[in-house]
C-alpha positions as CSV (number, residue, x, y, z in Angstrom):
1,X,0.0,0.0,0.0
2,X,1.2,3.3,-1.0
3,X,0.7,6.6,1.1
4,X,3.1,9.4,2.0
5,X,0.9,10.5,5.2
6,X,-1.2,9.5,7.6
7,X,-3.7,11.3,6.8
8,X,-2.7,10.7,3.0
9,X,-3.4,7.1,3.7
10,X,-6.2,7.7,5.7
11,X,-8.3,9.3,2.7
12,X,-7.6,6.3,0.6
13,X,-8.8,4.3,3.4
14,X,-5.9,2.6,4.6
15,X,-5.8,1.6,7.8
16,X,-1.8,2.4,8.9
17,X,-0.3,0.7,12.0
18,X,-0.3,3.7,13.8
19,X,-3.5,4.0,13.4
20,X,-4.3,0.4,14.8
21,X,-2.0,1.4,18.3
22,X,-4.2,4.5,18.5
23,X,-7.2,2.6,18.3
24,X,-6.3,0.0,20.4
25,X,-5.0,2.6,23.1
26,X,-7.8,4.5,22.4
27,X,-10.4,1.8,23.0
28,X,-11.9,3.2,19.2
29,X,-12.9,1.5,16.5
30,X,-9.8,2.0,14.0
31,X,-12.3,3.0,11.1
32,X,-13.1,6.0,13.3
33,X,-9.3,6.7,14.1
34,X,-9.2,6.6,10.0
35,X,-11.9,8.6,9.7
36,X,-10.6,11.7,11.9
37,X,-7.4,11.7,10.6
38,X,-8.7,11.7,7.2
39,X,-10.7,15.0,8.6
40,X,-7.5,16.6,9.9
41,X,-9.4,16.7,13.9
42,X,-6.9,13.8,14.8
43,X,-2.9,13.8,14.5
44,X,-0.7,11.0,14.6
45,X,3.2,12.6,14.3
46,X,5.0,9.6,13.4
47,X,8.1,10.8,11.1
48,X,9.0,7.7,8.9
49,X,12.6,8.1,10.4
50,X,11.3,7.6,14.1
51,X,11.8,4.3,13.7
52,X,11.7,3.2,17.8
53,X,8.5,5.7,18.0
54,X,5.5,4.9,20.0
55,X,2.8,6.3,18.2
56,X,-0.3,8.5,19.9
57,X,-2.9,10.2,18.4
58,X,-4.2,13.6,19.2
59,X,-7.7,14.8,18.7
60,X,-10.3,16.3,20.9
61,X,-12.0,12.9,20.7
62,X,-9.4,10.8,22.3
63,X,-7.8,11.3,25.6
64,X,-6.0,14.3,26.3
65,X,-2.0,14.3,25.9
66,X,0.6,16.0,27.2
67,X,4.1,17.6,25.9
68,X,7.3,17.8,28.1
69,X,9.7,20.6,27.0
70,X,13.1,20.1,27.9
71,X,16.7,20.7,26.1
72,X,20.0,22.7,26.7
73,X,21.0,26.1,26.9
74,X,23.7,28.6,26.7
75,X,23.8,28.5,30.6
76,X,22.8,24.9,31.2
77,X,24.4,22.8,28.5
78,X,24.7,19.5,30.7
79,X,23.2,16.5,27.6
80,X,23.3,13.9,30.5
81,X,21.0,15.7,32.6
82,X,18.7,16.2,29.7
83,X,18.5,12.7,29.3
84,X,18.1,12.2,32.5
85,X,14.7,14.4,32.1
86,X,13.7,12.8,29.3
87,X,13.7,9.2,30.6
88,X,11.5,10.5,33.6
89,X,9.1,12.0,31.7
90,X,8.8,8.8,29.4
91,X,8.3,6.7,32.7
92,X,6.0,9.2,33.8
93,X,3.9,8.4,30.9
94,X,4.5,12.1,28.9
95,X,3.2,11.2,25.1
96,X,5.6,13.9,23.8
97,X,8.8,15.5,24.0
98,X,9.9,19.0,22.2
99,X,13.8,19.7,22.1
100,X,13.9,23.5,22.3
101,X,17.7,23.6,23.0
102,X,19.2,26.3,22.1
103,X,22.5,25.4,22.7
104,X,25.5,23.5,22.3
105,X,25.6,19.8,20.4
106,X,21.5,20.3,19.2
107,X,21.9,17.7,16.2
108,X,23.4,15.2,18.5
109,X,21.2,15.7,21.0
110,X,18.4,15.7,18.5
111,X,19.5,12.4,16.8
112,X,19.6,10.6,20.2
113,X,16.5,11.3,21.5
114,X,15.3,10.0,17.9
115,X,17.4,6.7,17.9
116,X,16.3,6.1,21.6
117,X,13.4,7.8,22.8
118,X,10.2,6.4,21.9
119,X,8.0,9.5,22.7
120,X,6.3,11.7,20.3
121,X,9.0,14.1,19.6
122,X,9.3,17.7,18.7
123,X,11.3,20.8,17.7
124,X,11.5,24.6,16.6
125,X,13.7,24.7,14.0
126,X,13.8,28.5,14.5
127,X,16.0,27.9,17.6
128,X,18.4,25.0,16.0
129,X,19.3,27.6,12.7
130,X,20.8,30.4,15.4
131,X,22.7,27.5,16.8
132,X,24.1,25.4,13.5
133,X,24.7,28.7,11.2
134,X,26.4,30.8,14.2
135,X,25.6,33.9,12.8
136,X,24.1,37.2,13.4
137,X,20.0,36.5,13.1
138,X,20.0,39.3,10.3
139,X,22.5,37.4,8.2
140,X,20.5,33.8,8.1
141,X,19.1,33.5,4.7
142,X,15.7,32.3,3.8
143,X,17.0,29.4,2.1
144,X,18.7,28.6,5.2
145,X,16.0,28.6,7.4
146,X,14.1,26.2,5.7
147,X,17.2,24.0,4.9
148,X,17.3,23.5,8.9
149,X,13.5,22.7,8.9
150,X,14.0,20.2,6.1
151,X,17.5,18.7,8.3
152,X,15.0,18.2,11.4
153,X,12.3,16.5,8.7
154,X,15.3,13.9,8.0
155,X,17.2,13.3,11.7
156,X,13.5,12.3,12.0
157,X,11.7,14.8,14.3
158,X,7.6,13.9,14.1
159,X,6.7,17.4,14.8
160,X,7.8,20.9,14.3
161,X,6.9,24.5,15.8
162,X,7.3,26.6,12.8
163,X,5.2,30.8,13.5
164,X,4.6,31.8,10.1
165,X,1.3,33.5,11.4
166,X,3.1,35.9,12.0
167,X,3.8,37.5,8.7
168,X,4.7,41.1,7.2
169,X,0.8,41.8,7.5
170,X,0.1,41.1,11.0
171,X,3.5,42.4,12.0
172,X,2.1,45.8,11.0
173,X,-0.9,45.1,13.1
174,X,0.5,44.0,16.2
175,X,2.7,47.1,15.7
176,X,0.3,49.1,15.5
177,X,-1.9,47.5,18.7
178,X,0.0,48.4,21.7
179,X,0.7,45.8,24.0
180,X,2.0,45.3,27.6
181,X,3.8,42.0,27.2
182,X,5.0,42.6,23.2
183,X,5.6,39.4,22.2
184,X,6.9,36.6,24.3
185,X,7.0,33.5,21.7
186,X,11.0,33.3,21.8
187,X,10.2,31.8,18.1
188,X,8.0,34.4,17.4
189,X,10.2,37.2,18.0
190,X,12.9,35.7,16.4
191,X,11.0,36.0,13.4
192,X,9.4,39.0,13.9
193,X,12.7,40.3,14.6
194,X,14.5,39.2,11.4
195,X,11.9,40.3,9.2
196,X,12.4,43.6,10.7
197,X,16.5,43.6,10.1
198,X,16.3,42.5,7.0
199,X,13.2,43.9,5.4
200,X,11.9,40.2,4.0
201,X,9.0,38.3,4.4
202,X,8.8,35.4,7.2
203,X,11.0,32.7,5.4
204,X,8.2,30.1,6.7
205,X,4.7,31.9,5.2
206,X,6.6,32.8,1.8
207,X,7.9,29.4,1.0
208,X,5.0,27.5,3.3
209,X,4.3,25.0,0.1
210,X,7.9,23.8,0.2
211,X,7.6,23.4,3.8
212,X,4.6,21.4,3.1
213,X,6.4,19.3,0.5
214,X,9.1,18.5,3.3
215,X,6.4,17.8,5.6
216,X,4.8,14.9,3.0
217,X,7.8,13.8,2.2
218,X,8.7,12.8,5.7
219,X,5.3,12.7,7.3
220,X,5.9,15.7,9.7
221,X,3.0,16.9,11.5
222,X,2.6,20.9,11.4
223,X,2.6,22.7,14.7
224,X,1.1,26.3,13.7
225,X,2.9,28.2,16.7
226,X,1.3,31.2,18.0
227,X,4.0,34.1,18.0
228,X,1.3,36.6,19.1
229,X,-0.4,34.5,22.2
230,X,-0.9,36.3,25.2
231,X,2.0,36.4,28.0
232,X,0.0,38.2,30.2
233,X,-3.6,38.3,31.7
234,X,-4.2,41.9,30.1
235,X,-3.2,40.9,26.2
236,X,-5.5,37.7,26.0
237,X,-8.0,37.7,23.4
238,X,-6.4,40.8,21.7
239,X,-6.5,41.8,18.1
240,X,-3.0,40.8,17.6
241,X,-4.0,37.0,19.0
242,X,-7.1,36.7,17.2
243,X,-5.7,38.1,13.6
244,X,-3.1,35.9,13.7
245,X,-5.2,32.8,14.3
246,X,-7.2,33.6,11.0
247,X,-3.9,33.4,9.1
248,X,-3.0,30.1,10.9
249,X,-6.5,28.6,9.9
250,X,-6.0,29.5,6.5
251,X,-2.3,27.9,6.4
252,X,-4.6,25.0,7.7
253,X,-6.8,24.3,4.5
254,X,-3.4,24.6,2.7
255,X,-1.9,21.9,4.6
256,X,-4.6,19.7,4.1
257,X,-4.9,20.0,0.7
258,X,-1.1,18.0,1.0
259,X,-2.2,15.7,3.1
260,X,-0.2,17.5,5.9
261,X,-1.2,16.6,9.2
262,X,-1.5,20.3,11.4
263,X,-1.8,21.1,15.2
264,X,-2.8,24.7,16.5
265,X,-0.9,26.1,18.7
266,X,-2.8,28.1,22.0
267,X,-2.6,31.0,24.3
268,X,-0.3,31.0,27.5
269,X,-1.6,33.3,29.5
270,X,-5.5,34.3,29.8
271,X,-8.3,34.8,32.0
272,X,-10.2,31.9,33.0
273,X,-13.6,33.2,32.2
274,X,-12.1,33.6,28.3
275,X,-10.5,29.8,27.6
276,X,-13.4,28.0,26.5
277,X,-14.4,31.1,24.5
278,X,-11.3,30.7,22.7
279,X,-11.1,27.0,22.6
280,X,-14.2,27.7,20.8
281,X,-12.9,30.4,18.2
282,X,-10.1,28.3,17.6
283,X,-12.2,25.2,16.7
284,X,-14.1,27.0,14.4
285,X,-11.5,29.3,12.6
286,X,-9.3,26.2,12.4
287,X,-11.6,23.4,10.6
288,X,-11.4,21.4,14.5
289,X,-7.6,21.0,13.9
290,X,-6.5,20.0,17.5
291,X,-5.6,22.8,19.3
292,X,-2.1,22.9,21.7
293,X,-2.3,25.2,24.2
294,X,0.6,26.2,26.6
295,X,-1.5,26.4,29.8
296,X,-3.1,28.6,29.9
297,X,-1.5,30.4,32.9
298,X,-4.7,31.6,35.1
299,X,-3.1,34.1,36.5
300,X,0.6,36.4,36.3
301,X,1.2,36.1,40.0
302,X,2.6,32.9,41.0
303,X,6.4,32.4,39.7
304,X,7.6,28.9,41.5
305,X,3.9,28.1,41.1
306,X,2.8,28.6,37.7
307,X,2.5,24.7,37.2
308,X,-0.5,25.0,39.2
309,X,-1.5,28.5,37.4
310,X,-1.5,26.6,34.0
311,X,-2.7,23.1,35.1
312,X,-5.8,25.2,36.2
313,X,-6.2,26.5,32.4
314,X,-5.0,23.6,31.2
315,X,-8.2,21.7,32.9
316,X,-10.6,24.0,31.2
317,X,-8.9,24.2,27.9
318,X,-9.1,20.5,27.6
319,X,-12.3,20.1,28.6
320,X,-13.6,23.0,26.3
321,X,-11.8,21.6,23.1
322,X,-7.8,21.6,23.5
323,X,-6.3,18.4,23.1
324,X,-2.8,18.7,23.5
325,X,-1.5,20.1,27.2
326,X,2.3,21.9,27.3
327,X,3.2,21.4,30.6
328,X,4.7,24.3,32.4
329,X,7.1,23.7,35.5
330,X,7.4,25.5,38.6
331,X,10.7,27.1,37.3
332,X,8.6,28.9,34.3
333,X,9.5,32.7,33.9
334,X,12.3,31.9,36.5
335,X,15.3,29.3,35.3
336,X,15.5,26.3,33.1
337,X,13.9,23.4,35.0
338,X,15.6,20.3,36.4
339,X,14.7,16.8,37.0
340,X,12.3,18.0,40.0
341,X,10.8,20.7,38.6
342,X,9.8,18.2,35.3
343,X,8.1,15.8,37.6
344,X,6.1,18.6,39.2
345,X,4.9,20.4,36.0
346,X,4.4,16.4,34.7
347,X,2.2,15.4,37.7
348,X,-0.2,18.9,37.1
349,X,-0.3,18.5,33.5
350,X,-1.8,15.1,33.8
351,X,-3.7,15.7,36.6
352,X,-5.5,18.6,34.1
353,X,-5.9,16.2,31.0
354,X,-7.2,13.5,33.5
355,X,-10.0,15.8,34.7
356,X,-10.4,17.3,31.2
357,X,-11.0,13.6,30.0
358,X,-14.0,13.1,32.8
359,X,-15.6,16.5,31.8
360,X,-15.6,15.7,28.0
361,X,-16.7,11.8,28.5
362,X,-14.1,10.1,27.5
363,X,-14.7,6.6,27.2
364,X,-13.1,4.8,30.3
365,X,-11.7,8.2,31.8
366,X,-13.9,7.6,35.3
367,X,-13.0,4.2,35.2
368,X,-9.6,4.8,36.8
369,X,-11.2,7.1,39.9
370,X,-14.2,4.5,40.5
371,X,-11.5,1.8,41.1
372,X,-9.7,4.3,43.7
373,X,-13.2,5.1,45.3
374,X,-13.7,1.1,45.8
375,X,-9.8,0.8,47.5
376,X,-10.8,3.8,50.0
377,X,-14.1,2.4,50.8
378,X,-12.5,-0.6,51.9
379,X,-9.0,1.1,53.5
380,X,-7.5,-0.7,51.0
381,X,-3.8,1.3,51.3
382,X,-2.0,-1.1,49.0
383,X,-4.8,-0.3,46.3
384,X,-4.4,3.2,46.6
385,X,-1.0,3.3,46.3
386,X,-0.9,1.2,43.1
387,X,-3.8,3.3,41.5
388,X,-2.2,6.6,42.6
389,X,-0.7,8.9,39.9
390,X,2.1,9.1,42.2
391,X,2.3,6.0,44.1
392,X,6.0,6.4,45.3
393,X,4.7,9.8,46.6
394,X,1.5,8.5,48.6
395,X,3.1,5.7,50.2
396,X,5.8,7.8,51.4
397,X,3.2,10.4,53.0
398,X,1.7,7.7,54.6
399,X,4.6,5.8,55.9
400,X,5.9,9.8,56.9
401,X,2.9,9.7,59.5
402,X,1.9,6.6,61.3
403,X,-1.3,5.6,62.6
404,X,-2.4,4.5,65.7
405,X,-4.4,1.8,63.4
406,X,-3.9,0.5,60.3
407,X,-7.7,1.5,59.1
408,X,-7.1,5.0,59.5
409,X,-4.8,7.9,59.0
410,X,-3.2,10.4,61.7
411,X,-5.9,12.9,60.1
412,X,-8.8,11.1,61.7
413,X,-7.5,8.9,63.5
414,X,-10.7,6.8,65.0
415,X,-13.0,9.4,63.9
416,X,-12.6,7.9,59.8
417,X,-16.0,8.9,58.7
418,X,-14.9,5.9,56.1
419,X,-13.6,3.4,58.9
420,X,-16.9,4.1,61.0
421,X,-19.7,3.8,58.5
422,X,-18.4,0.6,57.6
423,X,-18.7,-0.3,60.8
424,X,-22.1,0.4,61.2
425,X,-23.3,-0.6,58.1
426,X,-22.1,-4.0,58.6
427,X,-23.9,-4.0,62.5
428,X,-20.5,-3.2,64.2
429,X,-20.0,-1.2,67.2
430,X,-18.0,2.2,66.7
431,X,-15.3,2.7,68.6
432,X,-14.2,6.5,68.8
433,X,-12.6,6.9,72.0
């Protein structure tokens, strides 16, 4: 069977073997796996040359995944320890991983994590061309930042960030529409800033067909980043944002005219009562491509906390239509996270897509928390450690506190509300004192 895509072989009506692992993940018929991807509202990034890949798929029908950014920098340029965050989040259960180092040994890096790691993985190419032509930004050439694009189809990369929303066009607007943040994309303003140096047109929206021609060549998924989204409370929703997702849903119907396979990338920072009003927009503007949002960050407040400002977004993103989570750490705004900080932003992130998944129905979500509500009912400790998210982390904040009995916890103690109605349920005395 012949096909260049997945979604190129899903509109024939092939059934691919990526398509099969979703399904059967999934608990989906593969026919409706096939018939999604064929629609463009389902992604599975699986570059040809990701040969030890684990495939996913990523739709607002299927269960929410989540993407762990990691990779080196100028100041932190330690590959081992990269690793080292990249093996957690894969035992953590993390779907995806984007490389956005900016640093250092990138195509080595880059070329490991394809030979080894078997998540989805991901990259801005934008980043790797400062690194590989060290050069002043103004003297990279057009050509050359797409040859990088195309070098990052071939190492084998599934997915790529590439903002060509943000074109000569809405650069004039978002000039012209004061903000207080500017923009924070680091992509973004790279681009934004090299189209002002040298007078040109973003590299990436004037050759988009070629980029499209890599991206069926290889079958690299599209991720549509959003240069203009919001890095603070008081720019959400704002001309700028909005303007530049009507581009991105027009680069959109291009890609799928190739058989591309596109993601949409989402705000970061934006008041709650305005997420699923934009999860909304985006679904409609964008043909129900799946939408990945970083956050969104709920508030500007909390640096050392902002895992739990964006797994709060994150939670009613998801459930309003996002299907892709960008975890954010609790060293966001502040440093480049380590191993710690990973696991944190890891544990919120799933913790949002989990509760996303029970809003939105997916089938089998609850499943998961009924079993947990049967092991407390019956004090069963060993239960709940094994269902737990975390279980090294509960059973070490039990073990941290001991009871006086085994039935209950040092919060209640004989009181259990749990322990006693059992008790009296089955005809048993309570004891209390």
């Amino acid at each position: 069977m012949n096909y260049t895509t997945q979604m190129n072989a899903a509109r024939q009506g092939i059934v691919t073997k990526e398509m099969e692992t979703v399904a059967a993940y999934e608990g989906i018929d593969v026919k409706d796996i096939m018939a999604e991807v064929a629609a463009g509202t389902i992604v599975i990034p699986a570059n040809k040359n990701h040969k030890c890949l684990k495939p996913f798929g990523i739709g607002n029908s299927l269960k929410t995944k989540i993407n762990v950014n990691l990779g080196t920098s100028r100041d932190c340029l330690n590959l081992d320890v990269e690793m080292e965050k990249v093996n957690k989040a894969v035992e953590m259960g993390a779907e995806a991983i984007m490389d956005l180092s900016s640093f250092g040994h990138t195509h080595v890096f880059r070329k490991k994590l394809v030979n080894e790691c078997p998540a989805i993985l991901g990259t801005v190419p934008i980043y790797d061309a400062i690194v590989y032509y060290n050069k002043a930004l103004k003297d990279i050439t057009s050509r050359e930042w797409i040859d990088v694009f195309k070098m990052h189809a071939e190492d084998g990369v599934d997915f790529m960030t590439i903002h060509c929303g943000i074109n000569r066009n809405t650069a004039e607007r978002f000039k012209a529409m004061k903000r207080k943040m500017n923009i924070v994309s680091r992509g973004g303003s790279l681009i934004f800033a090299w189209m002002e140096a040298t007078g040109n047109e973003n590299p990436f929206f004037e050759y988009y067909d070629e980029i499209l021609d890599i991206c069926n060549e290889y079958d690299v998924t599209l991720s549509l980043g959003d240069a203009c989204r919001p890095g603070c409370l008081a720019d959400a929703s704002d001309i700028s944002q909005i303007e530049e997702l009507v581009t991105l849903g027009e680069l959109t119907a291009r890609a799928w005219k190739k058989d591309v396979q596109v993601m949409i990338e989402g705000p970061g920072h934006m008041p709650m009562d305005q997420i699923q009003a934009n999860m909304k927009i985006q679904q409609t503007i964008c043909h129900g491509a799946p939408f990945y949002v970083l956050g969104p960050l709920v508030t500007d407040i909390a640096p050392g906390y902002d895992h739990i400002t964006s797994a709060i977004g994150g939670a009613i993103a998801a459930a309003s239509g996002a299907s892709f989570l960008c975890y954010v750490t609790p060293a966001e705004h502040l440093r480049l996270p380590n191993v710690d900080d990973v696991k944190e932003g890891i544990m919120a992130s799933k913790i949002a897509a989990h509760a996303a998944d029970i809003a939105k129905g997916v089938k089998g979500a609850m499943d998961w928390d009924n079993q947990m509500a049967a092991a407390r009912q019956k004090l069963d400790w060993e239960k709940q450690f094994e269902l737990a998210l975390d279980p090294e982390k509960a059973r070490r904040y039990r073990a941290e506190s001991t009871p006086e009995r085994e039935d209950t916890c040092t919060m209640c103690g004989k009181m259990c509300s749990v322990r006693n109605m059992n008790a009296v349920l089955a005809g048993e005395d309570v004891d209390v004192i």
